[in-house]
N, C-alpha and C positions, 0 to 999 in steps of 0.2 A: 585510800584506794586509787585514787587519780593521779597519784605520784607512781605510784607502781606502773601502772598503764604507761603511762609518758618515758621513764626511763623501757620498757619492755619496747616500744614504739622507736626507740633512739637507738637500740642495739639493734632493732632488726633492721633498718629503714639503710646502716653500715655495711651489712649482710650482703654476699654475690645471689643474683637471685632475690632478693626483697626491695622494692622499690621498683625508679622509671628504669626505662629501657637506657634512655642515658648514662644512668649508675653504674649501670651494669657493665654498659659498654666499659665505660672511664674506669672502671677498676679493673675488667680482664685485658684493655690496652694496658693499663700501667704494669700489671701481671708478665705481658709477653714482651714488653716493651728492654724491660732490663735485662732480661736474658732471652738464651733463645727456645727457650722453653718457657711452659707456664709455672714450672717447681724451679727453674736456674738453668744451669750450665748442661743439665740432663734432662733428657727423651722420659714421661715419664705415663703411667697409665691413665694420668688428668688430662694429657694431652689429645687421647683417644676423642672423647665426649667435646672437649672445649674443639678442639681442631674442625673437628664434624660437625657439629651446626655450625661455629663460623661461615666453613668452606658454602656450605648449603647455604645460608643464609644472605654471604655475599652474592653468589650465583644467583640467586631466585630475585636481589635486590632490596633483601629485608634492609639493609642499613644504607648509608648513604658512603663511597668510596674513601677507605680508612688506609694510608700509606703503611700505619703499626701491624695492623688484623694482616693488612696483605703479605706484607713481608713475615710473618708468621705462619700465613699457608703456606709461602711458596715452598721456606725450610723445610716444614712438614710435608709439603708433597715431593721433596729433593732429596727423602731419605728413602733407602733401596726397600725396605720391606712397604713402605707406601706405592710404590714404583710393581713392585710383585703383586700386593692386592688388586692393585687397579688394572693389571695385565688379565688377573684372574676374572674380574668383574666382567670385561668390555670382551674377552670370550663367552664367555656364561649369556652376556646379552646378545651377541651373536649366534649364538646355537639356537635361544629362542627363537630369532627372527626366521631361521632356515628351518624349524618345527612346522 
């Protein structure tokens, strides 16, 4: 039974998501690090979720200034349908404010 445990322990611990925050890092750097995406050479729907807490997280200071993570947003905030979103957002918060 304790052998089971241990190897169950050992696959998750490899896991994005299981384990320290360090791990995690170190594997979604090495993720974006080879290409410019998180799947390779293409924009893909991983990039949504991974890009978005990055960006957030860099901003708020959750991690400590990373050259790879950054140069990862910036691509992603350098594509045009990012550049549209965020035009859409920063009117939407302007309308509030004049509510």
């Amino acid at each position: 039974m304790a052998k089971k445990r241990v190897f169950v322990l050992l696959i998750r611990s490899k896991s994005l998501g299981f384990g320290t925050i360090d791990a995690a890092m170190a594997t979604i750097e090495s993720a974006v690090a080879d290409g410019p995406y998180v799947c390779g050479d293409q924009f893909t729907a991983a990039d949504v979720p991974v890009g978005s807490f990055l960006d957030f997280s860099m901003q708020v200071g959750m991690f400590e200034n990373n050259t790879t993570i950054e140069q990862y947003i910036a691509r992603l905030k350098a594509r045009p349908a990012y550049q549209r979103a965020d035009q859409i957002c920063k009117t939407r918060i302007e309308r509030t404010k004049q509510d």
